[in-house]
N, C-alpha and C positions, 0 to 999 in steps of 0.2 A: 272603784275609785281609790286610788293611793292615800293612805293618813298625810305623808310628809309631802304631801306635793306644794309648790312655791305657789303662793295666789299672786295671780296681776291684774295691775290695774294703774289705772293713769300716772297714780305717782310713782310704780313698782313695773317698769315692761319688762317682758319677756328678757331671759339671757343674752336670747339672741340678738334681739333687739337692743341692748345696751354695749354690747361685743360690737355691733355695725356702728353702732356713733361712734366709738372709743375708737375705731378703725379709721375712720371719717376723718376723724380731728388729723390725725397722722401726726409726721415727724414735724412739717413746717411751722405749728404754732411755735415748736420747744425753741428750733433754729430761731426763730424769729426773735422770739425773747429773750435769748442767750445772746443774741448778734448784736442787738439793741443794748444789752447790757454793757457788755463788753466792750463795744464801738463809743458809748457815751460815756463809761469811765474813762479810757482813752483818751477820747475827746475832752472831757471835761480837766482831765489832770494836764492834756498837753497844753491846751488855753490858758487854765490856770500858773503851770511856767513861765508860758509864755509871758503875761502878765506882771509874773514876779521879776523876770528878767528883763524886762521894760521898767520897770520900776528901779531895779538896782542900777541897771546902768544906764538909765535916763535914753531910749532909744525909745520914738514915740511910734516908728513902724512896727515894732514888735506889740503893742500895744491895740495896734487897727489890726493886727492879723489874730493876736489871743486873745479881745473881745469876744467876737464871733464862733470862732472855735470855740471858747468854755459854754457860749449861752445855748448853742447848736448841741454839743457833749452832753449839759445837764438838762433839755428837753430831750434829748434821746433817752437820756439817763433816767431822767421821771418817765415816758413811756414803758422805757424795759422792765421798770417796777412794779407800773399798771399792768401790763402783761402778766407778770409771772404771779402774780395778786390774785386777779383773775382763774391763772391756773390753777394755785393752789386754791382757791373756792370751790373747783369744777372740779379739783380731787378729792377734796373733804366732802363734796355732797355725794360723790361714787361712793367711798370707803361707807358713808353714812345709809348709803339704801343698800350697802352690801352687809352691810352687820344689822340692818332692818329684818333683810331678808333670813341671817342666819338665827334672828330670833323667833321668826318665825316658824321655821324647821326645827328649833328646838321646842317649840309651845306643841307644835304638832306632834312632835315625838313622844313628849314627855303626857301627851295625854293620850296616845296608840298605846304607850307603855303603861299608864292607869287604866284601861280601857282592857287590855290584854290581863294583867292582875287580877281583876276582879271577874273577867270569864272563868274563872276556878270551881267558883261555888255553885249553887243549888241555881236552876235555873230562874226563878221569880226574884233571885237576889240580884242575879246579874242584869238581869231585865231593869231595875229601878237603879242600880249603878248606871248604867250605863244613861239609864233614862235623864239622871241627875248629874249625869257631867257632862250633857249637852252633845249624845251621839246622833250619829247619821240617822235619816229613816231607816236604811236600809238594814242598820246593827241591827236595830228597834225590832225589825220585822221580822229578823234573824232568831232573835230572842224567845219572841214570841211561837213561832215558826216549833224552836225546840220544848217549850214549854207544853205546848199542844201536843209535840211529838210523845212527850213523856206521862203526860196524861192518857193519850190512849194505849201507850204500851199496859199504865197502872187497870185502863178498862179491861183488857184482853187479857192480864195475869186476873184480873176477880173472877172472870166470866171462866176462867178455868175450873 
């Protein structure tokens, strides 16, 4: 079993599994929100023109057509907002279980690396090291495993 391997779990899937949704979304959400944006600034400044230059030179058509157009422009314009709002949330919480996940590769490292450190010494040392920084059964039994080894070697040098 690997020290650094990534754990998952409901809030944490698999690579893979966050690479197919990321896939999924595709290019259309971005188009969408960019198109919204664009089209309703547009919209909203041509209306607004329009408006002013009904205004300036008293021409009430201009007035029935850049209505509609500014109100049409800045409800496009509040959507392309909500959109892109949205997105950046849905990318602040990737970025956030990606640096979740890199702390977790570093909490694992940084304790293979204490773990590795203290296999140096006498073997009962390393045994209760390891025991008290919260190792695998498997170190555990690893430990013990060599501790027994080195006691019967010490039987078989007395017995000489």
């Amino acid at each position: 079993m690997p020290l650094c391997r990534p754990r998952t779990s409901p809030a944490n899937p698999p690579t893979k599994l966050r690479k197919l949704a990321a896939g999924q979304r595709g290019v259309a959400p971005a188009v969408t929100t960019w198109l919204a944006l664009a089209l309703g600034t547009a919209g909203f400044v041509c209306g607004g023109m329009l408006l002013g230059w009904s205004l300036a030179t008293g021409r009430q058509e201009l007035w029935n057509i850049g209505l509609p157009v500014a109100l049409v422009g800045q409800i496009a314009l509040l959507a392309g907002l909500v959109l892109q709002f949205d997105r950046l949330w849905r990318d602040n919480r990737e970025a956030a279980a990606k640096l979740d996940n890199v702390d977790e590769q570093l909490h694992d490292l940084k304790a293979a690396a204490t773990l590795l450190g203290t296999a140096q010494g006498p073997a009962a040392t390393t045994f209760y090291a390891h025991f008290a920084g919260g190792a695998s059964p498997q170190l555990l039994l690893t430990d013990l495993k060599s501790q027994i080894d080195l006691l019967a070697m010490r039987i078989a040098q007395d017995q000489r």
